[in-house]
C-alpha positions as a LaTeX table, in Angstrom:
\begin{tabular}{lrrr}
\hline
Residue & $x$ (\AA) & $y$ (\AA) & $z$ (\AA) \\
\hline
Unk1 & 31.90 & $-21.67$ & $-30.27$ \\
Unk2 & 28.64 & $-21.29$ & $-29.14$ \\
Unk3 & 27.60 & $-18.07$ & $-27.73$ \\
Unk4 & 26.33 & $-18.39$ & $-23.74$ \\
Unk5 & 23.20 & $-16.16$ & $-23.93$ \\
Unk6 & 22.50 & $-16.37$ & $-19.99$ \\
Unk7 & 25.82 & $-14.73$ & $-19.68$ \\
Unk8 & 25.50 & $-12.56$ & $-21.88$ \\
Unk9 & 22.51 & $-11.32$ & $-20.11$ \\
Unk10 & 23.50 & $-11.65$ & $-17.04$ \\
Unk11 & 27.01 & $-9.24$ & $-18.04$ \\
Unk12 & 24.24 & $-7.15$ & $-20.11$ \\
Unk13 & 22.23 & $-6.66$ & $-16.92$ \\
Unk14 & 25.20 & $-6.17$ & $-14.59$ \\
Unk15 & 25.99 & $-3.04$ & $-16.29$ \\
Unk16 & 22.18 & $-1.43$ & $-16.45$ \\
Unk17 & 22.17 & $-1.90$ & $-12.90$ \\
Unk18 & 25.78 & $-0.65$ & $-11.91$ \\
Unk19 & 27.77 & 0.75 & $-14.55$ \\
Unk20 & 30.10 & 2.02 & $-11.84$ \\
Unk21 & 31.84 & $-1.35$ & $-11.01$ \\
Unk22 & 30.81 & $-3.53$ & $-14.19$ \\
Unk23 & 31.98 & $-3.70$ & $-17.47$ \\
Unk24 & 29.70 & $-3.26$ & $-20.69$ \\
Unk25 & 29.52 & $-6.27$ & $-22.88$ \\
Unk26 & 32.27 & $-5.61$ & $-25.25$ \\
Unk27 & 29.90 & $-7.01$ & $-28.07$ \\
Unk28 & 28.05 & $-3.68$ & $-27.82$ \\
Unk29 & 28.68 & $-0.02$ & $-28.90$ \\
Unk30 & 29.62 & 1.75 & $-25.44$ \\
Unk31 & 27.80 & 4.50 & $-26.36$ \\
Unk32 & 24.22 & 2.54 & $-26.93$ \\
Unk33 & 25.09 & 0.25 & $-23.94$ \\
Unk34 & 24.78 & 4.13 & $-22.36$ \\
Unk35 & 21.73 & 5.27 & $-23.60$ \\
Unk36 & 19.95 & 1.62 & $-23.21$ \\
Unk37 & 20.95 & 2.25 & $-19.73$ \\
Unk38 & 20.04 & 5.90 & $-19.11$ \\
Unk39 & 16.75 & 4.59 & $-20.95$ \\
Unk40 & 16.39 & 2.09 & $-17.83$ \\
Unk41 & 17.21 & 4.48 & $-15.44$ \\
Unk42 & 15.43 & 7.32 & $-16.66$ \\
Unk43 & 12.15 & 5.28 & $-17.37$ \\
Unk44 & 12.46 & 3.34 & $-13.61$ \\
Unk45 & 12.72 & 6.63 & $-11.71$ \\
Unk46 & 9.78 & 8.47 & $-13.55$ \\
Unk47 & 7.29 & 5.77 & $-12.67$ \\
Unk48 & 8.75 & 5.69 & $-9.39$ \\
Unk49 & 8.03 & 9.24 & $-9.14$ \\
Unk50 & 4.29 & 9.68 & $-10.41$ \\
Unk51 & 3.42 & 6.74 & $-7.85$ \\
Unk52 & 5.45 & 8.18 & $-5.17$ \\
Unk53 & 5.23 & 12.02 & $-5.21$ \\
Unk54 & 5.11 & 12.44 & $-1.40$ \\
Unk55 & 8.19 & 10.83 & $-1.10$ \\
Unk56 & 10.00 & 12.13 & $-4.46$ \\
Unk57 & 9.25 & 15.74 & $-2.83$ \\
Unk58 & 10.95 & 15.20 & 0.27 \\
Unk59 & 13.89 & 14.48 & $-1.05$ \\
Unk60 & 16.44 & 16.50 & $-3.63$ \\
Unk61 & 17.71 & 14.92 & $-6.81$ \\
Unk62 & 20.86 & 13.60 & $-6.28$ \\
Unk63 & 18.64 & 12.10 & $-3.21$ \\
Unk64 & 16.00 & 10.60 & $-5.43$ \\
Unk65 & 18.95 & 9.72 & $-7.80$ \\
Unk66 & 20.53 & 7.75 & $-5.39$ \\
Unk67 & 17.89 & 5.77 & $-4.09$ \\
Unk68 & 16.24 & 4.66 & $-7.95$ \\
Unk69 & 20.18 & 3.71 & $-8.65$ \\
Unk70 & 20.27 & 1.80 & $-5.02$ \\
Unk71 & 17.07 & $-0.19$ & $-5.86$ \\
Unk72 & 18.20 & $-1.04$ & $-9.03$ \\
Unk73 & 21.41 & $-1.98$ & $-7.73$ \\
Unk74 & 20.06 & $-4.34$ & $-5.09$ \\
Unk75 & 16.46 & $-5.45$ & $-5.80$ \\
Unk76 & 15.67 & $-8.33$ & $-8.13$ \\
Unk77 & 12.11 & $-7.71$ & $-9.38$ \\
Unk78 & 9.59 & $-10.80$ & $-9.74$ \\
Unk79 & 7.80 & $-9.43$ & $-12.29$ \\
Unk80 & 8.48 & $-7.63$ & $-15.42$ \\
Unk81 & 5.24 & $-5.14$ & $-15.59$ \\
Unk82 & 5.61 & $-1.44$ & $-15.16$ \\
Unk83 & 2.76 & $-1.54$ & $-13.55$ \\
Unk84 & 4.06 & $-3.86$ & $-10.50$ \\
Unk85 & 7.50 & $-1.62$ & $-9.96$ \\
Unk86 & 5.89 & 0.38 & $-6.96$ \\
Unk87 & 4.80 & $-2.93$ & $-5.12$ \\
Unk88 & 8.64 & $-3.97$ & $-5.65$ \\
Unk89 & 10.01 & $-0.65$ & $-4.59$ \\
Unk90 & 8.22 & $-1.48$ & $-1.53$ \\
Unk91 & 9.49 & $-4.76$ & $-1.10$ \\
Unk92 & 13.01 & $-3.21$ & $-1.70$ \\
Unk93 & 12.42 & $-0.32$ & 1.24 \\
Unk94 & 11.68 & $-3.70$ & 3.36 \\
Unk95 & 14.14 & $-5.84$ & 2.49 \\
Unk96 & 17.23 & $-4.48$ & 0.94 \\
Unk97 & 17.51 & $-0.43$ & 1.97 \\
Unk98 & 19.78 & 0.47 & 4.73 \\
Unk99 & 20.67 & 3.71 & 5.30 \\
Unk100 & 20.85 & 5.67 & 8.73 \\
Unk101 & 19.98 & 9.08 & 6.61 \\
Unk102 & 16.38 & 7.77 & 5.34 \\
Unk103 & 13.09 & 9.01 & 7.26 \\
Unk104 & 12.11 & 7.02 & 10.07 \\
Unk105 & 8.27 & 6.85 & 7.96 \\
Unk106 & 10.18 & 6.15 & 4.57 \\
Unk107 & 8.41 & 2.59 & 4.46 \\
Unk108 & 5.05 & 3.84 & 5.97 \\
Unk109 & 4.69 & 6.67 & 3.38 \\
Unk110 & 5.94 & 4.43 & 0.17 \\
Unk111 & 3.01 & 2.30 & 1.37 \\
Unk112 & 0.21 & 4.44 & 1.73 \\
Unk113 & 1.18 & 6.33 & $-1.65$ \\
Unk114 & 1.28 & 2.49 & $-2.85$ \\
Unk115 & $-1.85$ & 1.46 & $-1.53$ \\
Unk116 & $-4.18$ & 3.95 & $-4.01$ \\
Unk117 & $-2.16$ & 3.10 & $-7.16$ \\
Unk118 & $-2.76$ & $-1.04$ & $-5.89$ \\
Unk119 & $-6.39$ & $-0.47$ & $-5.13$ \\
Unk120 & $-7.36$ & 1.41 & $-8.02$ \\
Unk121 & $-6.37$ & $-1.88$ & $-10.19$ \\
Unk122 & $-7.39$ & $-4.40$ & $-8.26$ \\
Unk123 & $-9.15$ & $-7.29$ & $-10.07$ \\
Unk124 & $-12.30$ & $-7.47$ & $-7.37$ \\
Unk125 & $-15.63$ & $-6.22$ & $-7.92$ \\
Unk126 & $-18.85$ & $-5.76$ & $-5.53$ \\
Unk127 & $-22.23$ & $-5.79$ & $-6.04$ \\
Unk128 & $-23.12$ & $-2.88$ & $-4.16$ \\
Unk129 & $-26.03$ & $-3.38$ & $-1.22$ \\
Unk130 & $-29.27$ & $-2.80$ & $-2.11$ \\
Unk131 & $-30.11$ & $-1.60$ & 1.46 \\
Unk132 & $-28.12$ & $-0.13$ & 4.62 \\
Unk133 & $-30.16$ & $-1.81$ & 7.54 \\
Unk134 & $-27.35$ & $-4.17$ & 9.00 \\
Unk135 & $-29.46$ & $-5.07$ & 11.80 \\
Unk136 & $-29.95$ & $-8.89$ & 12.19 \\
Unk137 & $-28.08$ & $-9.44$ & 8.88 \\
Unk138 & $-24.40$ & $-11.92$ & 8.30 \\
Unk139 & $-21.70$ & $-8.83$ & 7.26 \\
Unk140 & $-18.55$ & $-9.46$ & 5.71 \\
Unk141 & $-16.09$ & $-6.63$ & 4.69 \\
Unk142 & $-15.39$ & $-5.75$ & 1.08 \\
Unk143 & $-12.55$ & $-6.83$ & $-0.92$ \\
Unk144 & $-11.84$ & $-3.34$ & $-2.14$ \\
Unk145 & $-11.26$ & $-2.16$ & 1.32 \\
Unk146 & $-8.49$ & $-1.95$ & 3.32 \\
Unk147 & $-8.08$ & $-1.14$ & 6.82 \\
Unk148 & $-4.54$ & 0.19 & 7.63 \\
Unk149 & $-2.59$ & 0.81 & 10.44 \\
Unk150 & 0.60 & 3.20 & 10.53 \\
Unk151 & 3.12 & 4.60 & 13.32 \\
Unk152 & 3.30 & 7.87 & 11.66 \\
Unk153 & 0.48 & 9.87 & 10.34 \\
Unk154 & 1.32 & 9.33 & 7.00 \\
Unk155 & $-1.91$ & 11.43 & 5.50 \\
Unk156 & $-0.08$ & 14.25 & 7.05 \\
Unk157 & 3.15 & 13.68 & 5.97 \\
Unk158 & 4.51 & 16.32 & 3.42 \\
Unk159 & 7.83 & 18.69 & 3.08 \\
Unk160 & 5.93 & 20.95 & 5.48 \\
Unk161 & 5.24 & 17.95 & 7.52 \\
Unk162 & 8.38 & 15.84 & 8.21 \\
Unk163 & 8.10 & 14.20 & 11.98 \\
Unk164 & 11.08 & 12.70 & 13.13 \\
Unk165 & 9.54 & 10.81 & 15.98 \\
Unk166 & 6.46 & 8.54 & 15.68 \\
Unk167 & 3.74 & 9.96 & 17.85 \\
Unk168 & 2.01 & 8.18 & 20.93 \\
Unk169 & $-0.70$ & 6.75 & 19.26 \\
Unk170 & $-0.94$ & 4.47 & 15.80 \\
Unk171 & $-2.70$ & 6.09 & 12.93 \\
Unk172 & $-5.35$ & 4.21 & 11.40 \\
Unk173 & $-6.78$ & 4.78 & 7.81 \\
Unk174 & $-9.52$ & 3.06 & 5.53 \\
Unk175 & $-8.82$ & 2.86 & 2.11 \\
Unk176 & $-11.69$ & 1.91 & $-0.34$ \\
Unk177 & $-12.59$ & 1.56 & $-3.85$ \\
Unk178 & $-16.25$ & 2.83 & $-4.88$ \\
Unk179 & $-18.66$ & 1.67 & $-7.08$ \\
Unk180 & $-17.15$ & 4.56 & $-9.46$ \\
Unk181 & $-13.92$ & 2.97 & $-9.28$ \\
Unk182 & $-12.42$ & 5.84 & $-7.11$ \\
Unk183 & $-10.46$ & 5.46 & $-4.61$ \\
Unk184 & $-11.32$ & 7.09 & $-0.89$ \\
Unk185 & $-9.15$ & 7.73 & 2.23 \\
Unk186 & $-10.96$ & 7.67 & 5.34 \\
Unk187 & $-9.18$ & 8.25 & 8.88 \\
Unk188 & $-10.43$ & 5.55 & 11.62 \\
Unk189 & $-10.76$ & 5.89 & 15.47 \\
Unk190 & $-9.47$ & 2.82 & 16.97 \\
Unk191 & $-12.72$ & 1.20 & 17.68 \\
Unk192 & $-13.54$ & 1.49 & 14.34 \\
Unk193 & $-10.51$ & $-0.08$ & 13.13 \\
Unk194 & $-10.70$ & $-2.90$ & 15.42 \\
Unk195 & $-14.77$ & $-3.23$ & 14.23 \\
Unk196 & $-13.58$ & $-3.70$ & 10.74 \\
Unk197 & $-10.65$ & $-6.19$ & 11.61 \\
Unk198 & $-13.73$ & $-8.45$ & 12.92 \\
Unk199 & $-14.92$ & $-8.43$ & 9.90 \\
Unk200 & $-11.88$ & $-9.44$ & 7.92 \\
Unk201 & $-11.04$ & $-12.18$ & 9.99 \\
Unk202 & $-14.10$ & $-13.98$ & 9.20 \\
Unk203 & $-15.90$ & $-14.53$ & 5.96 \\
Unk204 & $-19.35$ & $-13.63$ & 7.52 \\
Unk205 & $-20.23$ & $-12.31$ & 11.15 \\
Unk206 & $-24.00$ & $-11.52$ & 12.13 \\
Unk207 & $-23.95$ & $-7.60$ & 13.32 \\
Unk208 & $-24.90$ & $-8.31$ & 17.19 \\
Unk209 & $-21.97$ & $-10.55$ & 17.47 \\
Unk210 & $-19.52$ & $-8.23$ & 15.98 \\
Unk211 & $-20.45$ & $-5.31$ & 18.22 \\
Unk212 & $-20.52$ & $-7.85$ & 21.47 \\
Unk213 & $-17.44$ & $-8.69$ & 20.62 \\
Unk214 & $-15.92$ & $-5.21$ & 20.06 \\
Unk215 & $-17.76$ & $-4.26$ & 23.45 \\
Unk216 & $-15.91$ & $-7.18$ & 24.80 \\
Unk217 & $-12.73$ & $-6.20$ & 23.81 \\
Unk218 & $-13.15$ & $-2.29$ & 25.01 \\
Unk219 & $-14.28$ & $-3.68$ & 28.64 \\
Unk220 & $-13.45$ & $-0.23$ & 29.91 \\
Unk221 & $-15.86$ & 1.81 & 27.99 \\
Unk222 & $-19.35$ & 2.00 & 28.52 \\
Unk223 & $-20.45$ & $-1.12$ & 26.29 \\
Unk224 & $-24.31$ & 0.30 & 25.50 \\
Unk225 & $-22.65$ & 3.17 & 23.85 \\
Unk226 & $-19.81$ & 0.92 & 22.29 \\
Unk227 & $-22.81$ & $-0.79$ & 20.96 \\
Unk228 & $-24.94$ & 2.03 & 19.62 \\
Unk229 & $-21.99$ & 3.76 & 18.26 \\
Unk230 & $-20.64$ & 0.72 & 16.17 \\
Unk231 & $-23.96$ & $-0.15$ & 14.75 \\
Unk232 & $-24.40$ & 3.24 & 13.44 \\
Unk233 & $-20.52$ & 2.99 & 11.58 \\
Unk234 & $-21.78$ & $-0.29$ & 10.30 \\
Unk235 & $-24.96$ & 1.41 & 8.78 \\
Unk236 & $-22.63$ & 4.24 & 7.38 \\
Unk237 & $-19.95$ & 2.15 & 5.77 \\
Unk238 & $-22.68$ & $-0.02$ & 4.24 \\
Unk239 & $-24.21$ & 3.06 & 2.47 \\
Unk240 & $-20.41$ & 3.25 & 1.50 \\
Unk241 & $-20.34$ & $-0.16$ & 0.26 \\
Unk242 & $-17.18$ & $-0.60$ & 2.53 \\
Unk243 & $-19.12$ & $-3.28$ & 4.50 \\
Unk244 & $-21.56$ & $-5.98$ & 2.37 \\
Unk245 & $-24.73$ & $-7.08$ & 3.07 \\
Unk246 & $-24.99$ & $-10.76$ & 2.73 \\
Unk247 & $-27.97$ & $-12.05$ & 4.09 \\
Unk248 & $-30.30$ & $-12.24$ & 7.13 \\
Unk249 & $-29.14$ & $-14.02$ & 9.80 \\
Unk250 & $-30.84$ & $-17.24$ & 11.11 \\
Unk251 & $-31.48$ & $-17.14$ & 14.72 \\
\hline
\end{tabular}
């Protein structure tokens, strides 16, 4: 008879993910069928806890135990790269955990610990401007920056730190990659934010329209200084290489 290997793997895999309610293939020595599986286990919740340390320290062992043996459990990874477990842990805090005991900021904080690990690897390069004047000139925001927005401050976040309650007002962080490859945090006022979510939406805004528009927007400040102040964040996060210089714009 001819052996089903998809069942096989599929009663193989049962077993590495819940040994509790699933028998091992009776092909196999119980005792490897064991260690292949404290192999998995061990392995999976190692990685998840160099690329998560924030959130490994908040919680105690059998904690920690019991949430790498919950993803397992429920989560069916897309891809089989070590290095693409942390982007589906997070897809796994989305859209498989349920627990009433988990931090309100569980999601927010696997993110932003994510969000360095997924930067630092991205495939995109920049150029780098050759210049920081982004007066008159068609801006576009780079690829290897990310503006975020959280409930909780999750920079702040930490076993010292543990808020139970989001606070009144968002958080909002940049995250960029340098021309070294290293990977910066920068915390964003909301204006700031909102200037840099102009620029993502489009592949290429001239400067003055940008800032009109962000003046536009914040009606009920004083738009001159709206103005003056975003133009000198643009000129700053150009000398970052956050924002690119394309070209000049044609009037």
């Amino acid at each position: 008879m001819a052996v089903d290997f998809k069942a096989k793997q599929a009663e193989f895999a049962a077993y590495i993910r819940d040994p509790q309610h699933n028998p091992a293939p009776s092909e196999v020595k119980a005792e490897r069928m064991a260690m292949y599986r404290e192999l998995i286990f061990t392995n999976v919740e190692n990685f998840l806890s160099s690329n998560f340390p924030v959130l490994r320290s908040l919680h105690t062992d059998r904690q920690w135990h019991a949430l790498t043996q919950d993803f397992l459990l429920k989560h069916r990874c897309e891809s089989p790269y070590f290095s693409e477990i942390p982007e589906e842990f997070l897809a796994y805090l989305q859209n498989q955990r349920q627990s009433p005991d988990d931090y309100p900021f569980l999601l927010e904080l696997a993110h932003y610990e994510w969000v360095e690990m997924a930067l630092s690897i991205a495939p995109d390069t920049v150029p780098g401007n050759t210049e920081t004047d982004v007066s008159g000139k068609l801006l576009t925001l780079s690829p290897l920056a990310w503006p975020l927005a959280y409930r909780y401050p999750v920079q702040t976040i930490g076993p010292g730190n543990v808020p139970l309650s989001p606070p009144e007002q968002p958080t909002f962080i940049l995250v960029y990659r340098d021309l070294e490859d290293d990977v910066n945090f920068l915390v964003l006022t909301p204006l700031t934010f909102r200037l840099l979510q102009i620029l993502q939406d489009q592949d290429s805004r001239e400067t003055q329209v940008c800032l009109e528009q962000l003046a536009g927007e914040f009606g009920q400040l004083d738009s001159k200084t709206v103005l003056s102040n975003g133009f000198e964040v643009l000129q700053q996060l150009a000398g970052k290489n956050v924002v690119l210089i394309n070209q000049v714009a044609q009037n």
